[in-house]
N, C-alpha and C positions, 0 to 999 in steps of 0.2 A: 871815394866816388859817390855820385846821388846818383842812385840808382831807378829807374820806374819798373816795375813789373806791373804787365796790362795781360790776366786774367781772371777768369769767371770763379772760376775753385776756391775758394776759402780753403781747404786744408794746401794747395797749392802756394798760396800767396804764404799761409803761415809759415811754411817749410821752408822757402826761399827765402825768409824775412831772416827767419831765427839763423839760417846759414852765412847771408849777405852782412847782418850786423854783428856777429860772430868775429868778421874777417875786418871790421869797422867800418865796413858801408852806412851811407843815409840812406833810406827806401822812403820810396813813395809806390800808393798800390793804386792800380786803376783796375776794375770791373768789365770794361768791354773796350774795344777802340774809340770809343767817342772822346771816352777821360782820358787815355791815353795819350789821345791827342791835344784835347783840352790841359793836362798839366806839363806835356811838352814845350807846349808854348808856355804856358805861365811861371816854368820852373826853368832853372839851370841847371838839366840833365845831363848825365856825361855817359848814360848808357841804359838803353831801351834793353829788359827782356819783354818777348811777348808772345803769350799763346798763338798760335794760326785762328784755332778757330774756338771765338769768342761768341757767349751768346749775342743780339745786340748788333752792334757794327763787330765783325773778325778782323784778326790781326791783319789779313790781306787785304781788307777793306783800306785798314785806315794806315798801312805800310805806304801806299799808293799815295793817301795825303800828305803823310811824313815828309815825303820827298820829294813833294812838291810847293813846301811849305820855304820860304827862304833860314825861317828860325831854327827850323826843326832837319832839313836834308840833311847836316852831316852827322847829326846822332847817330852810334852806334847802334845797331839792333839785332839784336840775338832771337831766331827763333826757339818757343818752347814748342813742341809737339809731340804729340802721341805717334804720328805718320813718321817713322823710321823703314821704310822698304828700301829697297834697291831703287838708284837713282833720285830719291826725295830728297836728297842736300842739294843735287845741282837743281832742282826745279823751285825746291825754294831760294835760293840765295838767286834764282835770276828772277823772281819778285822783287828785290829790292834790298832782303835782310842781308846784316852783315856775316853771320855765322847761324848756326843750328846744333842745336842741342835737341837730344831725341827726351820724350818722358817713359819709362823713368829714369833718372839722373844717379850719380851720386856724387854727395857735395863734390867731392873736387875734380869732378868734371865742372861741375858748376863754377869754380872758383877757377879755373883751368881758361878757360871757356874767357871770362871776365877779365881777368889777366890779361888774354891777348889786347885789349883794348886800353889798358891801364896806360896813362900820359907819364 
C-alpha cells in the first residue's frame, strides 16, 4: 500500500516509517495538512494516517478538504492522536476519519489498524 502519514513530529514520522516499510508499505511524509493534502491529490494514495493536531493547517482542518475533494473523499484516514479519553473515537470518526488510533501506539496496533483497510 502508499501510504501518507501527515504529521509534525519527526521522531513520529521516523517510527511509523521504519514500521510501515518493515511490513512493505511505500510512505510518503507530510508535515502539516496543507501537504497532506497537496500530495493526496498528486499521489495514488491508498491510505491517509494523520495527526489531529498539526502545526500549520490540523488534521481537522484539512480532513474537511479531503472530503470534499472528488480525488481525495474516499481515501482511507486513520486518525493519529494523543486525545485518547472516554468518548474521543466517536467524536473523531464523526469529523470524517475513517478509524483512530490513540498515541502511544504499538506497532501492531499500528499494522492492525492498516489492515482493516488493506484491498
Amino acid at each position: 500500500m502508499k501510504i501518507l502519514i501527515g504529521e509534525d513530529r519527526d521522531e513520529i514520522i521516523l517510527l511509523v516509517r521504519e514500521i510501515l516499510e518493515s511490513h512493505g508499505h511505500e510512505v510518503i511524509e507530510a508535515h502539516d495538512g496543507a501537504e497532506v493534502i497537496a500530495f493526496a491529490k498528486g499521489f495514488k494514495i491508498d491510505l491517509i494516517l494523520m495527526d489531529i493536531m498539526m502545526k500549520g493547517m490540523s488534521g481537522v482542518e484539512a480532513i474537511d478538504k479531503l472530503r470534499k475533494n472528488l480525488h481525495t473523499k474516499y481515501i482511507p484516514i486513520i486518525a493519529l492522536t494523543a486525545r485518547a479519553q472516554a468518548g474521543e473515537r466517536e467524536e473523531i470518526l464523526k469529523l470524517g476519519f475513517d478509524d483512530y488510533l490513540a498515541k502511544p501506539f504499538m506497532s501492531e496496533d499500528l499494522i492492525f489498524h492498516i489492515n482493516k483497510f488493506k484491498k
